[in-house]
N, CA, C and O atoms as a GROMACS GRO file, in nm:
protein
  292
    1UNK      N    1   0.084  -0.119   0.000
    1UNK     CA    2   0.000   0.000   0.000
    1UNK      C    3   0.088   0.124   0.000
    1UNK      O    4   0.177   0.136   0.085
    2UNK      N    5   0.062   0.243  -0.118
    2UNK     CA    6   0.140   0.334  -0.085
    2UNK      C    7   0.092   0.427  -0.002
    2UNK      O    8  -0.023   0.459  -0.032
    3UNK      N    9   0.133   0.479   0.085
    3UNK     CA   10   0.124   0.588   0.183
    3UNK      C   11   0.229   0.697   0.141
    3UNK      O   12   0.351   0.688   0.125
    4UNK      N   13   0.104   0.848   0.121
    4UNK     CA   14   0.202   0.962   0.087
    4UNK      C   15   0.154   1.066   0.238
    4UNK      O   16   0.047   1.100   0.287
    5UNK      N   17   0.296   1.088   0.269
    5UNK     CA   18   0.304   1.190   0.366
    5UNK      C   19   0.243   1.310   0.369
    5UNK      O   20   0.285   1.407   0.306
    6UNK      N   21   0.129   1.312   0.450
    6UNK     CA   22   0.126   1.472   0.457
    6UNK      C   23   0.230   1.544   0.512
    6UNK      O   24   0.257   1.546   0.632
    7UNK      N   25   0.302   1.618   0.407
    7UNK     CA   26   0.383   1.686   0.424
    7UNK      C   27   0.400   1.842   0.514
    7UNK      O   28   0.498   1.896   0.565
    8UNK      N   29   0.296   1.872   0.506
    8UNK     CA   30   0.215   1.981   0.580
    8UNK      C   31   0.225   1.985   0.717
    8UNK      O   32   0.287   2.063   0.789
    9UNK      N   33   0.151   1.887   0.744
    9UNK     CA   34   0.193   1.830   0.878
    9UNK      C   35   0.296   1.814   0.904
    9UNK      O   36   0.318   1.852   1.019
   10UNK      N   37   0.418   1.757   0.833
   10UNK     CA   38   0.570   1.694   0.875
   10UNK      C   39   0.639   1.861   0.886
   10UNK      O   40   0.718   1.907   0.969
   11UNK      N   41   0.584   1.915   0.786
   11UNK     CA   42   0.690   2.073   0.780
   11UNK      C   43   0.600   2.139   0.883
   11UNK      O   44   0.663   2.233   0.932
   12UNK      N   45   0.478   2.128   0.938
   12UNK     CA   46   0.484   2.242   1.057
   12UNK      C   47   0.549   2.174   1.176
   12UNK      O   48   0.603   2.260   1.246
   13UNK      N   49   0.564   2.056   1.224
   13UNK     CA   50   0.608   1.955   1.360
   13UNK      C   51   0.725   2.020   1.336
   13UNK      O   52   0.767   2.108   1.411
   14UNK      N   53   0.814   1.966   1.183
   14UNK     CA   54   0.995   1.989   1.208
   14UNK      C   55   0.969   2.179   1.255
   14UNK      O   56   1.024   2.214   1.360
   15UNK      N   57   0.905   2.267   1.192
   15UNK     CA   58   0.892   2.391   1.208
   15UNK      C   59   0.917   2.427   1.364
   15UNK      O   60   1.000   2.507   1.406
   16UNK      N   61   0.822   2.345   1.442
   16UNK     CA   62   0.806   2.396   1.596
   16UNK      C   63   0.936   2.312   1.619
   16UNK      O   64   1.027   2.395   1.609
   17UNK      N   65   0.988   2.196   1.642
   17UNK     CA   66   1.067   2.150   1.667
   17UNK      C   67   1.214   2.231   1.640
   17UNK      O   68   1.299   2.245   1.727
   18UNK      N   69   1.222   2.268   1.539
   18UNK     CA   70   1.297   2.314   1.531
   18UNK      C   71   1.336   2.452   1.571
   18UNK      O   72   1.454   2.486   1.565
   19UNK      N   73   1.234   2.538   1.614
   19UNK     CA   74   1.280   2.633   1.722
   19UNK      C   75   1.326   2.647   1.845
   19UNK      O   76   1.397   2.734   1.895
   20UNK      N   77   1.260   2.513   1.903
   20UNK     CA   78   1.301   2.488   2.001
   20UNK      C   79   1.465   2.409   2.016
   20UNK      O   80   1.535   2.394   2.116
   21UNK      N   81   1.482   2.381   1.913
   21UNK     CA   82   1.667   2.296   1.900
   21UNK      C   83   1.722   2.425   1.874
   21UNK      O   84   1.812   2.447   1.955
   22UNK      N   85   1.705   2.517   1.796
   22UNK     CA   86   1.777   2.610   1.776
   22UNK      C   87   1.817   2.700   1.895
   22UNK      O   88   1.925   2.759   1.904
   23UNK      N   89   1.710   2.705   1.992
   23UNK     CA   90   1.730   2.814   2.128
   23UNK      C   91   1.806   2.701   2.232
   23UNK      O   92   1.868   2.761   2.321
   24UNK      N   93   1.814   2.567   2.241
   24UNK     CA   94   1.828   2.494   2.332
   24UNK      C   95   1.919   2.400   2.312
   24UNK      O   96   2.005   2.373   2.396
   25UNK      N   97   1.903   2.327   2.173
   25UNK     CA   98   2.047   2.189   2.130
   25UNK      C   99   2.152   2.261   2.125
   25UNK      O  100   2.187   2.378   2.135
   26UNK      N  101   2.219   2.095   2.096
   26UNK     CA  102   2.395   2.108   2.023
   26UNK      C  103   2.362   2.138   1.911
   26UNK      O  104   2.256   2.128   1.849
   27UNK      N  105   2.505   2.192   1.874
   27UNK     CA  106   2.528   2.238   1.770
   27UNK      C  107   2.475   2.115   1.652
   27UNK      O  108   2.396   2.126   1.557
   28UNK      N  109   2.538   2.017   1.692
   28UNK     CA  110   2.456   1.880   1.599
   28UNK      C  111   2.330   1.904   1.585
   28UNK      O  112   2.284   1.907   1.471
   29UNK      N  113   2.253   1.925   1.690
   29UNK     CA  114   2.123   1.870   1.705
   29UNK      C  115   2.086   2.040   1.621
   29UNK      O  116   2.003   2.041   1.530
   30UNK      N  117   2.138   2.136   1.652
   30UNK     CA  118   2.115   2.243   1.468
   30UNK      C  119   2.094   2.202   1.354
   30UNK      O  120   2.003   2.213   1.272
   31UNK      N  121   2.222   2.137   1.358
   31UNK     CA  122   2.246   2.078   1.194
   31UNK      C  123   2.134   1.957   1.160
   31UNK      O  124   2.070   1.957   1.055
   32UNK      N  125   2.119   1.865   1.251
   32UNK     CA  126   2.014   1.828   1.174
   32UNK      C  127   1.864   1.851   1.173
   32UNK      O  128   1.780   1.780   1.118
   33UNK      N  129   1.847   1.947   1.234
   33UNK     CA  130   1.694   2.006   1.230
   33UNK      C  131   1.733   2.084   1.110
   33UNK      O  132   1.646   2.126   1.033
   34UNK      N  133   1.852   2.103   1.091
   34UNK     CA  134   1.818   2.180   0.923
   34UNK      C  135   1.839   2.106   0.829
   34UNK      O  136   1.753   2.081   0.745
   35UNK      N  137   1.924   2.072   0.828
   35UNK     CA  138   1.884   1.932   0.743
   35UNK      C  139   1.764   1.867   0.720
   35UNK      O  140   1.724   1.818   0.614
   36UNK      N  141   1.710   1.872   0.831
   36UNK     CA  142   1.544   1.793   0.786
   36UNK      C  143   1.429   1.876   0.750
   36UNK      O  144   1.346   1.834   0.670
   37UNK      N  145   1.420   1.975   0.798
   37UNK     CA  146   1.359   2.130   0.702
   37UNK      C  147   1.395   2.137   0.556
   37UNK      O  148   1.307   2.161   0.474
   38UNK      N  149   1.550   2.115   0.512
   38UNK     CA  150   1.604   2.136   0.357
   38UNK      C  151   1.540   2.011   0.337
   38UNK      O  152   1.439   2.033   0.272
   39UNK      N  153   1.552   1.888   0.363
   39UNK     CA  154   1.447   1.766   0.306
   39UNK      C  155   1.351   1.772   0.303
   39UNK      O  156   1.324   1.736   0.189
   40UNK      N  157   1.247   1.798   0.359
   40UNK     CA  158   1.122   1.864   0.402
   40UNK      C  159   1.112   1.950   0.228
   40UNK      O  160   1.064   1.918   0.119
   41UNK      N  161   1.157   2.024   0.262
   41UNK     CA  162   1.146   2.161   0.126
   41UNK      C  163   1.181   2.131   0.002
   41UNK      O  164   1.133   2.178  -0.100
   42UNK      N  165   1.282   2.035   0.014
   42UNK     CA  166   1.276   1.984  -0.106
   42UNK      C  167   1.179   1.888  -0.164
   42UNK      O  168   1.121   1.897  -0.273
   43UNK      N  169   1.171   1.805  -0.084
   43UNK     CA  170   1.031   1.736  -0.110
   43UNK      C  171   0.883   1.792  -0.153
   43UNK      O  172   0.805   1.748  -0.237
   44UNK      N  173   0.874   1.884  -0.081
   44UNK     CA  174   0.749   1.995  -0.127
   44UNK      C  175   0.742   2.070  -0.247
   44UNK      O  176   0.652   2.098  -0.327
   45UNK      N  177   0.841   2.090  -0.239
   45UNK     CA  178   0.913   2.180  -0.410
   45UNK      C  179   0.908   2.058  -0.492
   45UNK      O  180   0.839   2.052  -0.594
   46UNK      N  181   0.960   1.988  -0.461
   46UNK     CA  182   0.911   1.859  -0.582
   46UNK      C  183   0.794   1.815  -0.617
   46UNK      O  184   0.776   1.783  -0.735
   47UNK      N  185   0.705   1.805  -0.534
   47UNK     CA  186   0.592   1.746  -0.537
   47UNK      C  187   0.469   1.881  -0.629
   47UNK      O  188   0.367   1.855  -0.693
   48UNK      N  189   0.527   2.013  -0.604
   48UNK     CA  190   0.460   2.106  -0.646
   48UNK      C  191   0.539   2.057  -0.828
   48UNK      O  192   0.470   1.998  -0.910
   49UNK      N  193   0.650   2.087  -0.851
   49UNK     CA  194   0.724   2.100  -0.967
   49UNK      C  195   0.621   1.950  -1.057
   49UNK      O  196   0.576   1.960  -1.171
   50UNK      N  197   0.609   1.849  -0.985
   50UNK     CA  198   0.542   1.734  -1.059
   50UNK      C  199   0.390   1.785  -1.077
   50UNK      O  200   0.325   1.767  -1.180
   51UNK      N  201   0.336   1.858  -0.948
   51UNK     CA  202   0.207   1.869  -0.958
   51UNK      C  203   0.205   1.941  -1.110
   51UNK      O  204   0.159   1.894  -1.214
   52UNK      N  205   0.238   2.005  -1.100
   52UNK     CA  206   0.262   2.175  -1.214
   52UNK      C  207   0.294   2.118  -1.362
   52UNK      O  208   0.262   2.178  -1.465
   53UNK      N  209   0.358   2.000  -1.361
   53UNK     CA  210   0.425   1.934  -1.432
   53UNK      C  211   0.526   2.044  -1.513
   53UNK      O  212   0.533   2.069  -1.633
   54UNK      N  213   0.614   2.107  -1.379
   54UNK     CA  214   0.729   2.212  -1.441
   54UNK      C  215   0.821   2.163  -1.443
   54UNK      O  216   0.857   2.112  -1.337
   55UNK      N  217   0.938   2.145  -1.600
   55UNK     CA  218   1.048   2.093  -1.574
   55UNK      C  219   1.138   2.205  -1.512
   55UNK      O  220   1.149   2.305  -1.582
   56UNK      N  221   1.217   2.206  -1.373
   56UNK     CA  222   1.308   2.335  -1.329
   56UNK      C  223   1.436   2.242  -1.293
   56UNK      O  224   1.429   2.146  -1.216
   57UNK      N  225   1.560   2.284  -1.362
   57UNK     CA  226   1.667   2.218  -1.300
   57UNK      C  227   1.689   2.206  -1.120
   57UNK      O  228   1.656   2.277  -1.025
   58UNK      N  229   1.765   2.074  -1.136
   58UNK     CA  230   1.760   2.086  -0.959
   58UNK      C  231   1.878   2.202  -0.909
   58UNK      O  232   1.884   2.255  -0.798
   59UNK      N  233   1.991   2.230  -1.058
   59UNK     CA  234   2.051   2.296  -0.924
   59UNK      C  235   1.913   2.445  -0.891
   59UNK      O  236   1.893   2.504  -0.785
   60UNK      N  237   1.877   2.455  -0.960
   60UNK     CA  238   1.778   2.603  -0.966
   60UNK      C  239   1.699   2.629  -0.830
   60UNK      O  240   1.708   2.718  -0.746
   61UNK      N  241   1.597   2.487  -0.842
   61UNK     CA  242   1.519   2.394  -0.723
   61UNK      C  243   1.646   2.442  -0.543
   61UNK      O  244   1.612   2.495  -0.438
   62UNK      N  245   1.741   2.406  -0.574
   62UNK     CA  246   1.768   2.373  -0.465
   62UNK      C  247   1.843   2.536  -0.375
   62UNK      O  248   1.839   2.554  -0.253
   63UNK      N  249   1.895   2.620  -0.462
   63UNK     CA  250   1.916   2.742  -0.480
   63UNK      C  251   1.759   2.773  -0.439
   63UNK      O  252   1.732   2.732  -0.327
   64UNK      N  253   1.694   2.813  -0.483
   64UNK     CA  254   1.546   2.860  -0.414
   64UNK      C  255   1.514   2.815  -0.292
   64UNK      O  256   1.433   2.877  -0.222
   65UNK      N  257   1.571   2.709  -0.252
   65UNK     CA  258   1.553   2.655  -0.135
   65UNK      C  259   1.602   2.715  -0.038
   65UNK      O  260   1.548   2.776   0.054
   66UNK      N  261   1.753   2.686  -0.069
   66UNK     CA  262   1.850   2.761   0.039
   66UNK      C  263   1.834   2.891   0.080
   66UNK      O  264   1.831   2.926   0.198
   67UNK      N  265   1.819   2.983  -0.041
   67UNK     CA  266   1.842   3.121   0.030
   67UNK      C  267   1.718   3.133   0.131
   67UNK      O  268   1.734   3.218   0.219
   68UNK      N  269   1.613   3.074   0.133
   68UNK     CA  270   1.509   3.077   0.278
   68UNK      C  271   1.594   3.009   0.398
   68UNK      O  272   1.639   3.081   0.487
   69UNK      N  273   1.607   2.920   0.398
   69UNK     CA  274   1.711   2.846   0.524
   69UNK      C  275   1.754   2.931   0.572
   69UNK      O  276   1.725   2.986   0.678
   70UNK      N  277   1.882   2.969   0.449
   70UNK     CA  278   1.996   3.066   0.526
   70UNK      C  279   1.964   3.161   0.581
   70UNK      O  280   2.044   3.202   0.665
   71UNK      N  281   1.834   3.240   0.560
   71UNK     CA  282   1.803   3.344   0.594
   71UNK      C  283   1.736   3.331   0.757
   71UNK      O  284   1.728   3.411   0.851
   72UNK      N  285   1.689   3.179   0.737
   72UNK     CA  286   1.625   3.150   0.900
   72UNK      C  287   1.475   3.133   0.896
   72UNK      O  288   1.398   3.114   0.990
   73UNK      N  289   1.455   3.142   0.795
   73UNK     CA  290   1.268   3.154   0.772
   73UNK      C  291   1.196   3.012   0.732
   73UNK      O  292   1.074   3.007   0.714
   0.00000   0.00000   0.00000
C-alpha cells in the first residue's frame, strides 16, 4: 500500500521542533533540524514542480531553497 506523507503536517512539527533545537540543542542537534527542514522543502518543491508538471533544473530547485534556510525563515 502506498502511503504519501502529509507533508504539511511533517513541515509544521519539524517547524516547531525546530525552534526549540535552535534556542536549546547542540550544535549537531542544529544541523540536523536543518537538514530535515532542507528535506522537508525539497520534497514539497518537488511534489509542487510534478504537480505543475514544471520541468526546473535541480541545481535552480535547490538554490530557491537555500536562500530561505539561510536566511532562517
Amino acid at each position: 500500500m502506498d502511503h504519501v506523507p502529509d507533508l504539511g503536517a511533517v513541515a509544521d512539527a519539524i517547524i516547531a521542533a525546530h525552534a526549540i533545537i535552535e534556542n536549546n540543542g547542540t550544535e549537531m542537534m542544529k544541523t540536523l533540524s536543518r537538514m530535515i527542514l532542507l528535506s522537508v522543502g525539497k520534497e514539497i518543491a518537488r511534489r509542487i514542480v510534478i504537480s505543475k508538471e514544471v520541468e526546473m533544473p535541480k541545481e535552480e530547485a535547490i538554490e530557491l531553497l537555500k536562500d530561505p534556510l539561510e536566511k532562517g525563515t
